[in-house]
C-alpha positions as CSV (number, residue, x, y, z in Angstrom):
1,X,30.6,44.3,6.5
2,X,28.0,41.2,5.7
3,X,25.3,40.1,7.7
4,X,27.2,36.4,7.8
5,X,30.6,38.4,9.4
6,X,28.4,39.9,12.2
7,X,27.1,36.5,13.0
8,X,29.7,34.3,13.1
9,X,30.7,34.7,16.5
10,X,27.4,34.2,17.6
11,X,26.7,30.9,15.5
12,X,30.5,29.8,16.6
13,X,29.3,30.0,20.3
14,X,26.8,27.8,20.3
15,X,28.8,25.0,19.8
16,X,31.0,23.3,21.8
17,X,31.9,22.0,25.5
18,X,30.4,23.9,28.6
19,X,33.6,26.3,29.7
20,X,31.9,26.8,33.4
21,X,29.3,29.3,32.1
22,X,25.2,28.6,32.2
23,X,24.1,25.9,30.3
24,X,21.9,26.1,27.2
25,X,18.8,24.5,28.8
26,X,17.1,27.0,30.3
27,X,19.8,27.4,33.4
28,X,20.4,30.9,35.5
29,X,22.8,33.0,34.7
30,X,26.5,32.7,36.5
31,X,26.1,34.5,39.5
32,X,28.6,37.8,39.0
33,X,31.9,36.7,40.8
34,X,34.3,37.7,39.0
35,X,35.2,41.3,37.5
36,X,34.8,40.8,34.0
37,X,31.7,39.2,34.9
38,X,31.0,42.6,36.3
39,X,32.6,44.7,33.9
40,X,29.9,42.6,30.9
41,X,27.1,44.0,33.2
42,X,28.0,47.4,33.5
43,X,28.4,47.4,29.5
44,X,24.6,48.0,28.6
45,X,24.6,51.0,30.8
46,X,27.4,52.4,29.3
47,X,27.7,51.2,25.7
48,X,24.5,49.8,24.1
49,X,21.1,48.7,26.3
50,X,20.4,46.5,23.7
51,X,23.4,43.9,24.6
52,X,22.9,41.4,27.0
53,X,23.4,41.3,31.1
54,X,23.6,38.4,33.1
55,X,22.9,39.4,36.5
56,X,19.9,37.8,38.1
57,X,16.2,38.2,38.6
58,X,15.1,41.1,40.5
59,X,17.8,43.4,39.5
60,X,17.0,46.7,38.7
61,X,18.9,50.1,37.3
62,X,17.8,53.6,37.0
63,X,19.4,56.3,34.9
64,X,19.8,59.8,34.3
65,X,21.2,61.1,31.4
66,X,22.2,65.3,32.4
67,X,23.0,67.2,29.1
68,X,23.6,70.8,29.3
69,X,23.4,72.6,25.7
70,X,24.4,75.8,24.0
71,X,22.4,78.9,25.9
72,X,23.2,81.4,23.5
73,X,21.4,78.9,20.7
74,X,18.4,78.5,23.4
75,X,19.5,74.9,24.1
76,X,19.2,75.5,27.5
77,X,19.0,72.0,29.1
78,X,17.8,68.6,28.7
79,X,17.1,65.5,31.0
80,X,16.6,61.8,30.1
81,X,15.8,59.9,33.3
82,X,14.5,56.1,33.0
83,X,14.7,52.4,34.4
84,X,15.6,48.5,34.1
85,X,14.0,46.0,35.7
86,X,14.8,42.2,35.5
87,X,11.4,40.6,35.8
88,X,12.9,36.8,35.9
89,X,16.8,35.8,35.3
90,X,16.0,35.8,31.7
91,X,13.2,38.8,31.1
92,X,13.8,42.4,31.7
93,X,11.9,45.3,31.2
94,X,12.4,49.2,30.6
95,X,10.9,52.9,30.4
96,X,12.0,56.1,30.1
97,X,11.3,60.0,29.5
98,X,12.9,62.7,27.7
99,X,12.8,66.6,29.1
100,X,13.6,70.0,28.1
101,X,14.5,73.5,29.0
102,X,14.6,75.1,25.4
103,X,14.1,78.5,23.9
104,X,11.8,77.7,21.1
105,X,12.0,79.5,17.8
106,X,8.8,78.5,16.5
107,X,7.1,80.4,19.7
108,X,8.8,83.9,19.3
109,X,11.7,82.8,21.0
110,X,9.1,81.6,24.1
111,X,11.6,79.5,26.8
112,X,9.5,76.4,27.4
113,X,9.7,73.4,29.4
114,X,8.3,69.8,29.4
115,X,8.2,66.1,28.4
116,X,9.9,65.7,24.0
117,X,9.7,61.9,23.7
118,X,9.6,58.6,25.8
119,X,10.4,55.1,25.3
120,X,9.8,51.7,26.6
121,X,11.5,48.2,25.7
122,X,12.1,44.4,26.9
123,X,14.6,41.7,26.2
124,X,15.3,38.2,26.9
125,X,19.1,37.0,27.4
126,X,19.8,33.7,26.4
127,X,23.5,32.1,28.7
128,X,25.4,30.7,25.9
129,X,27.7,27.6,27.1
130,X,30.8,28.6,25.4
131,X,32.9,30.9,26.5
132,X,31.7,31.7,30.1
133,X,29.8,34.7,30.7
134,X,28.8,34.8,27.1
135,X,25.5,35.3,26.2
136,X,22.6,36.8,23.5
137,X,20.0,38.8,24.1
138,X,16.5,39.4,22.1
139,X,14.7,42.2,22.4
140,X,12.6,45.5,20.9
141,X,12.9,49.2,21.7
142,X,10.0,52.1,21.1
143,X,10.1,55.6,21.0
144,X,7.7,58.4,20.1
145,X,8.1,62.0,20.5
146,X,5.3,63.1,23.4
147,X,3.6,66.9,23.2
148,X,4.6,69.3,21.0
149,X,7.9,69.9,21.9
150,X,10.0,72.3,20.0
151,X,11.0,70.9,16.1
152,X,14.7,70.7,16.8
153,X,14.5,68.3,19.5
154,X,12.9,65.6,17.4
155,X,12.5,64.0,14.1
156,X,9.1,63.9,14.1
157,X,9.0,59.9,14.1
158,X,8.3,57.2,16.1
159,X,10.9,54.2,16.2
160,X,10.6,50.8,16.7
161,X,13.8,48.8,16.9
162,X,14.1,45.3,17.2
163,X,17.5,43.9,17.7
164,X,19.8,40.9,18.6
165,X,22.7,41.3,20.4
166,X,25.7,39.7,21.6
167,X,28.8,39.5,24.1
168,X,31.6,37.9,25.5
169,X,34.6,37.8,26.8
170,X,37.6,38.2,24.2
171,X,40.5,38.1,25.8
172,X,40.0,37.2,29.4
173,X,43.4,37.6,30.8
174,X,43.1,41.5,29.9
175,X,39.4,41.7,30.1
176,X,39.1,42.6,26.7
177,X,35.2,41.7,25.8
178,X,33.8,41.7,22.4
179,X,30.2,42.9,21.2
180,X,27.8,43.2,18.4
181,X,24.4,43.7,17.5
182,X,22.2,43.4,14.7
183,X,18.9,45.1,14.4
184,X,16.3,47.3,12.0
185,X,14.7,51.1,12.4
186,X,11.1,50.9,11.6
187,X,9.9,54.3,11.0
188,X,6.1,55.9,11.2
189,X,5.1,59.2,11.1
190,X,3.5,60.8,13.6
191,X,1.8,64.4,13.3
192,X,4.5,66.9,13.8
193,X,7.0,68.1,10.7
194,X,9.6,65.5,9.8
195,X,13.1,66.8,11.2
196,X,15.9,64.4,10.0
197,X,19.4,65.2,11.3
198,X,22.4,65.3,9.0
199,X,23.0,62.1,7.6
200,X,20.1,60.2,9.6
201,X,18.8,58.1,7.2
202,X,15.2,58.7,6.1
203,X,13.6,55.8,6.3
204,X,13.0,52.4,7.3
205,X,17.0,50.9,7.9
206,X,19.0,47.5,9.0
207,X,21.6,48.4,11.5
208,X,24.5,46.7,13.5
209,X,27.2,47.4,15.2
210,X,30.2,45.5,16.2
211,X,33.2,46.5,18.8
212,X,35.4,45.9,22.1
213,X,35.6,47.5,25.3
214,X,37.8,46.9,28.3
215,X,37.9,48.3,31.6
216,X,41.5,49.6,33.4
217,X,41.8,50.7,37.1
218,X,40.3,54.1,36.8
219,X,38.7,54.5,33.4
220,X,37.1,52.1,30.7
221,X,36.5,52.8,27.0
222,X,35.4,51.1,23.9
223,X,35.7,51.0,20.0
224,X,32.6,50.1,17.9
225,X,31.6,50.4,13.9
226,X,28.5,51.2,13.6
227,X,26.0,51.4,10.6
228,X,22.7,51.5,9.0
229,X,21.4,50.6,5.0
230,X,18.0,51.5,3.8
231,X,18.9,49.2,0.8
232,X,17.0,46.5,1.9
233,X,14.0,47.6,3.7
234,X,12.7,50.6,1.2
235,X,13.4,52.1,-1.6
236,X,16.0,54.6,-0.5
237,X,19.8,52.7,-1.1
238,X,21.2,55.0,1.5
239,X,24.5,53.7,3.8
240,X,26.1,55.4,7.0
241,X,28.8,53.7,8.6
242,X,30.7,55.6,11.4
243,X,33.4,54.8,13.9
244,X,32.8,55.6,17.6
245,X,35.6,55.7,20.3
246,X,34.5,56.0,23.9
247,X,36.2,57.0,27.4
248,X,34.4,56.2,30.5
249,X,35.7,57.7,33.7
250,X,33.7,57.4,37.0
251,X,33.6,60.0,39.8
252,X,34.4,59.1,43.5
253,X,34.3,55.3,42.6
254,X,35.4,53.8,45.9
255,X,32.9,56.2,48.0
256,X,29.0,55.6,47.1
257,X,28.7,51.6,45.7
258,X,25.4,51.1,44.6
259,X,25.4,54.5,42.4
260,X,28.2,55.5,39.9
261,X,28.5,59.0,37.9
262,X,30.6,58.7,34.3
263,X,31.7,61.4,32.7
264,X,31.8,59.9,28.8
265,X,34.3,61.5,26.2
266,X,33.6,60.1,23.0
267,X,34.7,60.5,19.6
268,X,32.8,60.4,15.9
269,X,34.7,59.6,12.3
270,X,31.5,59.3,10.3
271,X,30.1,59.1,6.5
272,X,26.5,59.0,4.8
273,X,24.4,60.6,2.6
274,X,25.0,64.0,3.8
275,X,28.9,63.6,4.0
276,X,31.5,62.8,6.1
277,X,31.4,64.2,9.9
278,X,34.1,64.2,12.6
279,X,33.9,65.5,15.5
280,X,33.7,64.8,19.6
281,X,31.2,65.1,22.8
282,X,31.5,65.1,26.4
283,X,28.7,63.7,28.4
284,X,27.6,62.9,32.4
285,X,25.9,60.1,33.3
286,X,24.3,58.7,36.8
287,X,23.3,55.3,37.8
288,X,21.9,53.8,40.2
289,X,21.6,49.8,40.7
290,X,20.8,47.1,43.1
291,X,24.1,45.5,43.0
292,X,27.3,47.6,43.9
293,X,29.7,48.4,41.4
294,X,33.6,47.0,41.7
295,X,36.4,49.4,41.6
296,X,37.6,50.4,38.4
297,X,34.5,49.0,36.9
């Protein structure tokens, strides 16, 4: 898929009549009244953080990301927790931290514990005027592994990502919402052993992604392509393109409003250097925002 296809709909939306959303000079967001509305602002918590959210300044959200591994391969546990914060309507801010519980091979089989990596970000979302609740966001992610953590828990790289992104609704009558994002991997090296996974690419990489989501009464899900080229940033004319279907279920929705837990079932069709992959993951999630989450949302 071209850089131009990716685009299009964001060029396209420019243009046009105001269709009761923000207008292009500098207006707030639409206040969230409506439950796509809601359903677009849930999406960076549960689908990308680099796509956009409308709600308004002062929001925040905080995260934690549970995973519990394999014990018998001394993946023992591992915790990401981290934070949003919407400095103006417009401006938002983030941080995060990465731990572990892991038996480390390196260390005689020692179990150890502490901080592997953390990361930090902002973006800017820009209302579009056409269709409502649409908008673009601009922004840059950073991460860095932190210590020495054990070598299977980190490629031994810092990333920083900068990226463009993009909703809207789709369909509104079934709350189908479309999404995309373009962005680039910038890789540096840091001191510990470089540890690529299978079919990460090695180097410095374009990326985008481009997909739908929609939420039902009791679960949501999504379908994205995602991929990444090294063509054009180094050397290295590497490709991996994968297909990602996702299932988002909440836990005891209509009992605690301002915090949500997700279990996340997700699927993975992918190919790249290494070969082609297939395979599935189940995940927990737990937010907590400032603004109460809708049923079904």
């Amino acid at each position: 898929m071209g850089l131009t296809a990716v685009l299009a709909p964001v060029l396209s939306a420019q243009s046009g009549p105001t269709a009761g959303g923000p207008s292009s000079g500098g207006a707030a967001p639409a206040p969230e009244s409506n439950s796509l509305l809601r359903f677009i602002n849930r999406m960076p918590e549960l689908i990308s953080q680099t796509l956009p959210r409308l709600e308004p300044g002062g929001s925040y959200w905080f995260y934690a990301r549970p995973r519990f591994g394999n014990p018998l391969k001394g993946d023992f546990f591992r915790l990401g927790l981290g934070g949003w914060l919407k400095v103006t309507d417009h401006l938002s801010l983030n941080a995060g931290a990465q731990s572990y519980v892991w038996r480390d091979a390196g260390e005689h089989d020692a179990t150890r514990e502490g901080l592997f990596s953390a990361n930090a970000g902002v973006k800017y979302v820009i209302p579009l005027p056409t269709p409502a609740d649409s908008a673009v966001s601009l922004g840059v992610n950073f991460s860095s592994p932190v210590s020495r953590p054990p070598v299977d828990l980190v490629d031994g790289y810092r990333h920083t990502d900068p990226y463009l992104g993009y909703a809207r609704p789709l369909v509104p009558r079934i709350r189908l919402v479309a999404f995309s994002t373009l962005g680039a991997d910038l890789l540096a090296r840091t001191p510990l052993p470089a540890n690529f996974a299978v079919n990460q690419l090695h180097s410095d990489s374009l990326t985008f992604s481009v997909g739908v989501s929609r939420p039902w009464r009791r679960f949501s899900a999504s379908l994205a392509l995602n991929g990444a080229t090294s063509a054009l940033l180094s050397r290295h004319g590497r490709q991996v393109v994968s297909l990602n279907p996702q299932i988002f279920v909440p836990l005891f929705p209509t009992r605690i409003h301002f915090a949500r837990i997700t279990v996340v079932l997700g699927g993975k069709a992918l190919t790249g250097p290494d070969g082609r992959q297939i395979g599935g993951s189940a995940s927990l999630r737990w937010d907590f925002r400032s603004r109460p989450y809708g049923n079904g949302h």
